[in-house]
C-alpha positions as CSV (number, residue, x, y, z in Angstrom):
1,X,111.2,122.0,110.1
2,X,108.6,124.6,109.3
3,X,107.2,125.1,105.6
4,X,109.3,127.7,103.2
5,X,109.2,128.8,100.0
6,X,111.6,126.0,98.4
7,X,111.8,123.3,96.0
8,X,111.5,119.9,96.7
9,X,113.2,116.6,94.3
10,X,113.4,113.3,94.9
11,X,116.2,112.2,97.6
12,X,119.1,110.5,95.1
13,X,120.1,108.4,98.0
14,X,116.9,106.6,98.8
15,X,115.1,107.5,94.6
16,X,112.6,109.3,96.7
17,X,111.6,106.2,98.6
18,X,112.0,107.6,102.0
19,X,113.6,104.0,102.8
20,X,116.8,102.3,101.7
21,X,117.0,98.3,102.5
22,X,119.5,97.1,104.7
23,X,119.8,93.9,101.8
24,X,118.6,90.1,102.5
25,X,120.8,88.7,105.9
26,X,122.7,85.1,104.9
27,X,120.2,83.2,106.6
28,X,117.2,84.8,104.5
29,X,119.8,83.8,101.5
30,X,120.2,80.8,102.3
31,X,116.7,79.9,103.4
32,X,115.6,81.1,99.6
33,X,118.1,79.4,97.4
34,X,117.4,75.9,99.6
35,X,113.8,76.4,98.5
36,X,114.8,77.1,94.9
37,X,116.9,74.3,94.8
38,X,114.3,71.9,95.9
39,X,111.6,73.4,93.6
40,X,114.1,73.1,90.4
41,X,114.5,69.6,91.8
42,X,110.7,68.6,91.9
43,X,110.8,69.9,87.9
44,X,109.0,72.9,88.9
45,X,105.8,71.2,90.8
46,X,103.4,73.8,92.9
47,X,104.2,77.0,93.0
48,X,107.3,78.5,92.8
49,X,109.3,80.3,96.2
50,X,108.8,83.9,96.7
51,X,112.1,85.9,96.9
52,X,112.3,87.7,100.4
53,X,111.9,90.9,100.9
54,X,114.8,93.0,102.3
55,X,114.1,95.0,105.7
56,X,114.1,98.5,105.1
57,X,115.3,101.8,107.1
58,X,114.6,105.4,107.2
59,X,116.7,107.2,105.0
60,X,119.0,109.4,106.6
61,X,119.9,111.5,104.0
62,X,116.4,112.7,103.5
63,X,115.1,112.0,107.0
64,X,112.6,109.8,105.7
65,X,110.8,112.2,103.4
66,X,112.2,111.0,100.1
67,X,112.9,114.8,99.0
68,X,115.8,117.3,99.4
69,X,115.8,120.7,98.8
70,X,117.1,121.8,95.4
71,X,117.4,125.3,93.5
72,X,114.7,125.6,91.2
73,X,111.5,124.1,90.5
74,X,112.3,120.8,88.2
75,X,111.3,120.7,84.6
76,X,109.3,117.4,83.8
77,X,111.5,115.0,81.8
78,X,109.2,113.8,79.0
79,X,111.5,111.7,77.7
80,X,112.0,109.6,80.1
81,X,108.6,109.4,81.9
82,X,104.9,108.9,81.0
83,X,102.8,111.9,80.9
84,X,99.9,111.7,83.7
85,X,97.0,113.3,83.3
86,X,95.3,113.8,86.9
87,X,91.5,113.7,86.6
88,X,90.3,115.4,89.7
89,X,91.7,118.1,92.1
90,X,90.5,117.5,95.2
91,X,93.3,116.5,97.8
92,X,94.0,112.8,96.0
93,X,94.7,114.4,93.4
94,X,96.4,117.6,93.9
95,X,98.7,115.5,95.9
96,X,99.4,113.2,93.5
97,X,100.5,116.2,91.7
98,X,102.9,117.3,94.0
99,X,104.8,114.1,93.6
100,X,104.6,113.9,90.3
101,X,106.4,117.6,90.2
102,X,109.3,116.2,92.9
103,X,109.9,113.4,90.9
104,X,110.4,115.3,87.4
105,X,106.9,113.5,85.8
106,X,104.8,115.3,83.7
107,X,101.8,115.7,84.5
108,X,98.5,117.8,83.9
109,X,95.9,118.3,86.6
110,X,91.7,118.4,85.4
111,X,89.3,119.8,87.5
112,X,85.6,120.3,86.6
113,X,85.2,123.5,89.1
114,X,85.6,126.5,87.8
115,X,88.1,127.5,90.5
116,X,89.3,126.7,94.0
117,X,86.7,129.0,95.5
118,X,83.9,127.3,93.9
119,X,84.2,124.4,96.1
120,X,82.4,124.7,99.7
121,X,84.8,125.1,102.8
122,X,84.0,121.8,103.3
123,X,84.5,119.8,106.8
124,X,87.4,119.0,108.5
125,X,89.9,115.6,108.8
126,X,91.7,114.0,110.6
127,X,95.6,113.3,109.8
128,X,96.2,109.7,111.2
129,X,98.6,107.3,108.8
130,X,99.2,109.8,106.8
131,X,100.6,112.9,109.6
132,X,104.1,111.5,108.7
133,X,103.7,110.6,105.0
134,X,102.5,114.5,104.8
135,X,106.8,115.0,104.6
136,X,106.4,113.5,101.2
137,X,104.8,116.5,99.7
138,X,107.0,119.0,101.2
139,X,104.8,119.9,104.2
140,X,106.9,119.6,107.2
141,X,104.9,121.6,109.3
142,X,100.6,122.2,108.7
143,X,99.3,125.4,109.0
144,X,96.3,126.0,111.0
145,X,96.2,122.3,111.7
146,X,95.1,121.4,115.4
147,X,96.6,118.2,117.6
148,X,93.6,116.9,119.9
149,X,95.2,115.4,123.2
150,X,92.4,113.8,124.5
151,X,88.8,112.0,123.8
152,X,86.0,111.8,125.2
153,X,82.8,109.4,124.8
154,X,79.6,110.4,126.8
155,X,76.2,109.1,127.2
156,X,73.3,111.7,126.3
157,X,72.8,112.7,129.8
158,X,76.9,113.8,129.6
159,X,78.4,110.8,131.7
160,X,81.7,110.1,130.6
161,X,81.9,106.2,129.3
162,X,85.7,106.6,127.8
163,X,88.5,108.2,127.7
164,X,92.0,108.5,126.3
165,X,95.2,110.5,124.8
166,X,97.7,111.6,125.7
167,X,96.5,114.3,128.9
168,X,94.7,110.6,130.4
169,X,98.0,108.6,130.0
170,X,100.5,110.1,130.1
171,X,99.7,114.0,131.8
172,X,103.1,114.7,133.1
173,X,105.0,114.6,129.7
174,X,102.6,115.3,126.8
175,X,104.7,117.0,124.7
176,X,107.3,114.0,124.0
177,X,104.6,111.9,122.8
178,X,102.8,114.4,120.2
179,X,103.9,111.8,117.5
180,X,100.9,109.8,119.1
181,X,98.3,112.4,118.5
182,X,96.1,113.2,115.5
183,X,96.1,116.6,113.6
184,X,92.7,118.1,112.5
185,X,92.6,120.4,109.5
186,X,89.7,122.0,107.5
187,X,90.1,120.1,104.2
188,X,90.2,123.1,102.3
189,X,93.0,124.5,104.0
190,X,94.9,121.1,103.4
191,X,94.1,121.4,99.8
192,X,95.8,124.8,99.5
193,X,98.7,124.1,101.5
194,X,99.0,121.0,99.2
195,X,98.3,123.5,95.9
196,X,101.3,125.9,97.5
197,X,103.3,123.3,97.0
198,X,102.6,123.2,93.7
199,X,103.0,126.3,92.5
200,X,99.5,127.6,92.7
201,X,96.3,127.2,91.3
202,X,98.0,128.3,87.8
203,X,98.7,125.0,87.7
204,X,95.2,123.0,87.8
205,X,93.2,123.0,84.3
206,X,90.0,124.1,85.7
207,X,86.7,123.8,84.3
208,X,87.5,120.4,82.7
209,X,84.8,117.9,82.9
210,X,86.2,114.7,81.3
211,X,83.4,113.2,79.4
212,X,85.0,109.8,78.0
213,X,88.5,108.4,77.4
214,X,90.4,105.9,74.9
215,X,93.4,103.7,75.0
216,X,95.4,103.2,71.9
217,X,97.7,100.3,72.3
218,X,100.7,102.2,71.0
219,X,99.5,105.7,71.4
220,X,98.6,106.5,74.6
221,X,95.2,107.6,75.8
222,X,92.7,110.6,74.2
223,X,90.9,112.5,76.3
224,X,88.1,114.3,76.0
225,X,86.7,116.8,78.1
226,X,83.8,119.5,78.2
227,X,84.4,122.9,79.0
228,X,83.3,126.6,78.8
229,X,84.5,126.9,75.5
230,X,83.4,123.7,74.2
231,X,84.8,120.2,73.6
232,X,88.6,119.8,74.1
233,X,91.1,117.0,73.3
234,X,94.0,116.2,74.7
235,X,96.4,113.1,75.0
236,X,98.7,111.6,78.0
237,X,99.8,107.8,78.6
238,X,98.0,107.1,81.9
239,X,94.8,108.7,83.3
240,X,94.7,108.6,86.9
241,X,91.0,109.1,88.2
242,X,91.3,110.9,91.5
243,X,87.6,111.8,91.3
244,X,85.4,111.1,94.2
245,X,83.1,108.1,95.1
246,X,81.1,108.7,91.6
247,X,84.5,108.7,89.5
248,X,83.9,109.5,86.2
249,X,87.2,107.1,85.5
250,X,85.6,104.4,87.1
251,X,82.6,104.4,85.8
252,X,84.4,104.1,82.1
253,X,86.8,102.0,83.3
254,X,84.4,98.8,85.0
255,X,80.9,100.6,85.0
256,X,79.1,101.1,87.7
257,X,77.1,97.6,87.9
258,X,80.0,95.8,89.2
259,X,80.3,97.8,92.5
260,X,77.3,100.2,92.5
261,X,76.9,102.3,94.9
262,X,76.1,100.4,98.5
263,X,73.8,102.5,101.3
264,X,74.9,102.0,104.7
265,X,71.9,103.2,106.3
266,X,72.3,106.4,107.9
267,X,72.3,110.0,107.2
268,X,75.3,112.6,108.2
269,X,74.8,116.3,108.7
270,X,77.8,118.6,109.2
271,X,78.5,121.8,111.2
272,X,80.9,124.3,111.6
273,X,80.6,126.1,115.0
274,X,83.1,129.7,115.9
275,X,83.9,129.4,119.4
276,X,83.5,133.1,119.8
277,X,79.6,132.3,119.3
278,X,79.9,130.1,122.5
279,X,81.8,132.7,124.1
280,X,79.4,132.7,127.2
281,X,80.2,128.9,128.0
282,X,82.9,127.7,129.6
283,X,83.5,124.3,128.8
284,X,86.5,122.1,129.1
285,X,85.2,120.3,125.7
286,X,85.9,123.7,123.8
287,X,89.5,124.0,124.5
288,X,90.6,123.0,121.0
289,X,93.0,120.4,122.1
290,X,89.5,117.7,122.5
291,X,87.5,115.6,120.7
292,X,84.0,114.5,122.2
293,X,81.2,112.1,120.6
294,X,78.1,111.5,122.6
295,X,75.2,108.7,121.6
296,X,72.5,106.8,123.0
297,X,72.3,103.6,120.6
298,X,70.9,105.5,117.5
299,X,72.0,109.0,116.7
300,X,75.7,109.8,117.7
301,X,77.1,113.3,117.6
302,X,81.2,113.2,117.3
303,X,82.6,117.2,118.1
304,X,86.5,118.1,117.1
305,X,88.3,121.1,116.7
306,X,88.2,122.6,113.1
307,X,90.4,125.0,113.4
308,X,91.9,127.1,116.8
309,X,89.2,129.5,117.1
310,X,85.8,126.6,115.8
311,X,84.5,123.6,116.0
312,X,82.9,121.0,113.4
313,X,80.5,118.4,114.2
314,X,79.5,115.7,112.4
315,X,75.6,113.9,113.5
316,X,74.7,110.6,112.0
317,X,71.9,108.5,112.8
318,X,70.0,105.7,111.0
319,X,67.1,106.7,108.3
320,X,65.7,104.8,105.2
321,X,67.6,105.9,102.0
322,X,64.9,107.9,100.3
323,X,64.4,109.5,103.4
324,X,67.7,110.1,103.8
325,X,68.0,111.8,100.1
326,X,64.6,113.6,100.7
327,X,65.7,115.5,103.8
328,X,69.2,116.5,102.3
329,X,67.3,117.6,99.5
330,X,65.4,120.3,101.7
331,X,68.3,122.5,102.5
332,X,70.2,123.6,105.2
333,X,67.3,124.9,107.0
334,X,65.2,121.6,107.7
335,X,68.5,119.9,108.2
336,X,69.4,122.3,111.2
337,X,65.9,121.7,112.3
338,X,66.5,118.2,112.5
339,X,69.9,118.1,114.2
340,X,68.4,120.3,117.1
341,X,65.2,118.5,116.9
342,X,67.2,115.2,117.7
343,X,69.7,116.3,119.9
344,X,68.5,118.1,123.2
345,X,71.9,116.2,125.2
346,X,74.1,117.3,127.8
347,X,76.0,120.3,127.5
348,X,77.5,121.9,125.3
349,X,76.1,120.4,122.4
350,X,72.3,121.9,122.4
351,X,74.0,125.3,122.1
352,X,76.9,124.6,119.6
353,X,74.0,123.2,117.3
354,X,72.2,126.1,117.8
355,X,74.6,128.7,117.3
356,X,75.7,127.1,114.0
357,X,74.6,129.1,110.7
358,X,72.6,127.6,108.3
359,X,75.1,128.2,105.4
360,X,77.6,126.2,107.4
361,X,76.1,123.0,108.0
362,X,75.2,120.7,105.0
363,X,74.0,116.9,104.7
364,X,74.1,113.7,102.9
365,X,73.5,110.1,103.0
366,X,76.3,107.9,103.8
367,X,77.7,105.4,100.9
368,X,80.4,103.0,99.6
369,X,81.1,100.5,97.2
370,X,82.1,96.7,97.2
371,X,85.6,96.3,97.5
372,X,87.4,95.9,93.7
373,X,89.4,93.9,92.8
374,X,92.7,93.8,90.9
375,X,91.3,91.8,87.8
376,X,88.7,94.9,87.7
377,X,91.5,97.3,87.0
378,X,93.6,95.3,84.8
379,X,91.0,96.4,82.1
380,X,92.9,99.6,81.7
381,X,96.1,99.3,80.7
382,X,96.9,102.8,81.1
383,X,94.4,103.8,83.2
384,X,94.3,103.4,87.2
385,X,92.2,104.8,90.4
386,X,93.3,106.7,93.9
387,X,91.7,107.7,96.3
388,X,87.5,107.4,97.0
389,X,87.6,106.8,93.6
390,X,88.9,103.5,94.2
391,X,88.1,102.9,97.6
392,X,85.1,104.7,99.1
393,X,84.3,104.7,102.6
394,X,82.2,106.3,105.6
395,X,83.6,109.2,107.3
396,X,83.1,107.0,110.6
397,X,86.7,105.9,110.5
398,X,87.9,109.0,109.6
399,X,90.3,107.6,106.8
400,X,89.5,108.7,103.3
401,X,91.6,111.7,102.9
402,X,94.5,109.8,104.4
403,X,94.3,106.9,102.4
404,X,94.1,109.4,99.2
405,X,97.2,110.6,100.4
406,X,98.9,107.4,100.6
407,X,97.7,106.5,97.4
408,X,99.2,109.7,95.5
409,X,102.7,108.8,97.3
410,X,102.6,105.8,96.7
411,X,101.8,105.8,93.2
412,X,104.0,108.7,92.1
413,X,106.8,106.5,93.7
414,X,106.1,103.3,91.9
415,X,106.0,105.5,88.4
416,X,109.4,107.4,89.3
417,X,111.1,103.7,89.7
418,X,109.4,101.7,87.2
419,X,109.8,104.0,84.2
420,X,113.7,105.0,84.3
421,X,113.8,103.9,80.8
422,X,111.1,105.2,78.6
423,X,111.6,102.8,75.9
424,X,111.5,99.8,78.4
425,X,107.8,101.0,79.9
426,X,106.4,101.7,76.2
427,X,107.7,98.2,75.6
428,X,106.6,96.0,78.0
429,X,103.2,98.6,79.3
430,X,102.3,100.9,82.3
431,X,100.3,97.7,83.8
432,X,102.9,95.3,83.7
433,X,105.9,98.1,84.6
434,X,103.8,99.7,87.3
435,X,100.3,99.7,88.0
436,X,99.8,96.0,89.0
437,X,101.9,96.2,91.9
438,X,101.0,99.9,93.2
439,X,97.1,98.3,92.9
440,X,98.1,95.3,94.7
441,X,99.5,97.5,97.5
442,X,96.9,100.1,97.6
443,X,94.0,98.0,97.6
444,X,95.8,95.4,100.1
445,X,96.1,98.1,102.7
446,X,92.7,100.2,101.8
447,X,90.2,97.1,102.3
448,X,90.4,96.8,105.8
449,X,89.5,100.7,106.3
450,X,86.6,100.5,104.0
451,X,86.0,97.3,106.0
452,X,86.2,98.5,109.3
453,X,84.7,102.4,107.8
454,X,81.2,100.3,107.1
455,X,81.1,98.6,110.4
456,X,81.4,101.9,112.0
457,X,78.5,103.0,110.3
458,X,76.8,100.0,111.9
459,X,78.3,99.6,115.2
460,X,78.0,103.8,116.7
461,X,74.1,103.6,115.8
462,X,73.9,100.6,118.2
463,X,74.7,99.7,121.9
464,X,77.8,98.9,121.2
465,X,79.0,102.4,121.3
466,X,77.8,102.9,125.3
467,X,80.3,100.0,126.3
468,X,82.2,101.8,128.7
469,X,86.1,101.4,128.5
470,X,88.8,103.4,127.4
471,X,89.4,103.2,124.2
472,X,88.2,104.1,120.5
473,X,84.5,102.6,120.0
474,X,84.2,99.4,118.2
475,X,87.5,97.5,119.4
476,X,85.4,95.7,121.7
477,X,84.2,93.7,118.7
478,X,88.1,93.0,117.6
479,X,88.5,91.4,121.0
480,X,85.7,89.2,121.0
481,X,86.4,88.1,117.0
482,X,90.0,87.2,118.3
């Protein structure tokens, strides 16, 4: 189904779920009441049995999407549903947003640039989990994204190590397994398809730098927020930080002693590469269907297609932190010095470095934060996190934009069905009604990508990364822990 101009609500037959459950089978009754009976019986001793969970199924109404197409673009029912107000407007949050707007809930977006231009292109991502959870947001078919269908690892001097995809395994019918590829997007361009579907950049308060928040116990949250015209108030009953890995929400919310910020010893620096400025080499590696890394035990370059006409690359290698902050201090100049300084490998790679502009590379040291926890949270009552802002990782893994996305779906979700009465969810709390489950959930399946994120950072800067087999770098190291 290819993207048009329409408007999206929530599927009636599955609430927007994308699932419907098929109900608990006799046995699984059965097996649960026994239980019951025999904790009643032992007056209530240890803890109590946990009621099944039903199997669920792909809805077929809504094809799994959780929206249908509807006339007009729905009106926010205040009435029924807590106002969210969405601090941050990068792709966490614009999406969370979008499902906000598809499931009637009023919302208002805040974001400190001035406009959608004042961002950098930024890099590009990689669509892994969340390629099929993208249907949630009305995006049935992404623009200018790029399916790679094959990788390659290489040792400096360009022998191959690894390989896989779907030209390696299975060459003869590629196209009937594309469901098994990845999609590679410039993040901007994600963004704006995501800010298409809602309705524009009309919709995004811009310029709006929150500066502090406080709960009421009865009346909501105030916000407060600085902008180009001064100090501006504004209320909403729950305040979403969708903010980056220095979340302004966060830092409010737990401060930032409880998980500072945790170096993971190495530096990345970025490039975006034409292909027309490599138009004298032919290369199998530049088709735009491939993704290559190279290392040597300490710096590792990993090369994927941007868009259909460039490539980004991403360099990391190990440096002490003030190092690390010292050279991306120094500009785009000394940090294109130091990628070409580094990396004199096999071909191609000397000459994309080289043919990359200054104004499109850029550089940083990597970070993230201890895992929270849900107690750490529960000190907001209307106040939650998504995104880096609650779970930042390295860009090793390739993960945070699609856990982000998860997180917006997810939440947006567990808000359309835990507040269908508004007097129930003003009664008995946002944190009660919705939030301590969704955080549950979200942090539950975030962990292990922070997790395995950091051990990236570790493991491709090591020898590790020249074991030669084919398959993704690191799972080695899950076969020996099993």
């Amino acid at each position: 189904m290819e993207n048009e101009d329409v408007n999206w609500a929530a599927c009636p037959e599955c609430k927007g779920q994308g699932k419907k459950s098929r109900g608990l089978s006799k046995k699984m009754k059965l097996r649960y009441q026994n239980e019951l009976n025999l904790f009643e019986k032992s007056n209530s001793e240890g803890k109590p049995p946990i009621r099944p969970k039903a199997h669920q199924h792909s809805c077929s109404n809504c094809l799994g999407s959780g929206l249908v197409r509807v006339a007009n673009r729905l009106v926010a029912d205040a009435g029924t549903f807590p106002h969210v107000a969405i601090i941050g407007g990068g792709i966490g949050g614009v999406a969370l947003a979008v499902a906000c707007l598809h499931r009637n809930i009023p919302f208002t977006l805040f974001e400190r640039d001035q406009n959608f231009e004042a961002r950098s292109q930024g890099y590009g991502l990689t669509l892994q989990q969340a390629s099929k959870a993208i249907e949630g947001f009305g995006i049935f078919s992404l623009q200018d994204g790029v399916v790679s269908t094959r990788h390659v690892v290489h040792t400096m001097e360009g022998k191959i190590i690894g390989e896989w995809g779907i030209r390696k395994w299975i060459q003869s019918d590629a196209e009937k397994y594309e469901k098994r590829t990845n999609i590679h997007i410039a993040r901007q361009l994600l963004r704006l398809q995501l800010l298409k579907q809602l309705g524009g950049s009309k919709f995004v308060q811009w310029g709006h730098q929150l500066v502090d928040f406080k709960e009421s116990e009865n009346q909501g949250l105030e916000l407060t927020f600085q902008t180009k015209n001064g100090m501006k108030k504004t209320k909403a009953d729950l305040v979403v930080g969708a903010d980056g890995i220095r979340s302004s929400v966060r830092r409010q919310l737990i401060g930032d002693e409880a998980t500072p910020l945790r170096y993971l010893d190495c530096i990345v620096i970025l490039g975006i590469c034409p292909l027309e400025a490599l138009k004298d080499i032919d290369d199998s590696l530049l088709d735009s269907a491939t993704v290559f890394q190279t290392a040597n035990g300490n710096e590792r370059i990993y090369i994927m297609p941007y868009t259909a006409d460039s490539v980004m690359w991403q360099l990391s290698f190990p440096m002490p932190e003030e190092e690390a902050k010292a050279l991306s201090v120094l500009g785009t100049k000394a940090l294109k010095e130091e990628a070409c300084r580094r990396i004199q490998w096999h071909k191609p790679i000397p000459q994309i470095l080289e043919a990359t502009q200054e104004s499109e590379i850029s550089g940083y040291p990597v970070y993230d934060r201890e895992l929270l926890t849900s107690e750490m949270l529960q000190k907001g009552n209307s106040v939650t996190l998504i995104g880096d802002a609650a779970h930042p990782m390295s860009p090793f893994k390739g993960q945070g934009a699609n856990q982000a996305l998860l997180d917006a779906l997810l939440l947006a979700r567990a808000i359309s069905l835990g507040c269908r009465s508004s007097s129930e969810w003003k009664k008995i709390g946002l944190r009660e009604k919705v939030l301590n489950e969704f955080e549950v959930e979200m942090l539950a399946r975030s962990a292990i990508k922070v997790k395995d994120s950091a051990a990236a950072a570790e493991f491709l800067h090591s020898d590790i990364v020249l074991y030669e087999s084919d398959e993704p770098r690191g799972r080695c190291l899950k076969k020996k822990d099993k």
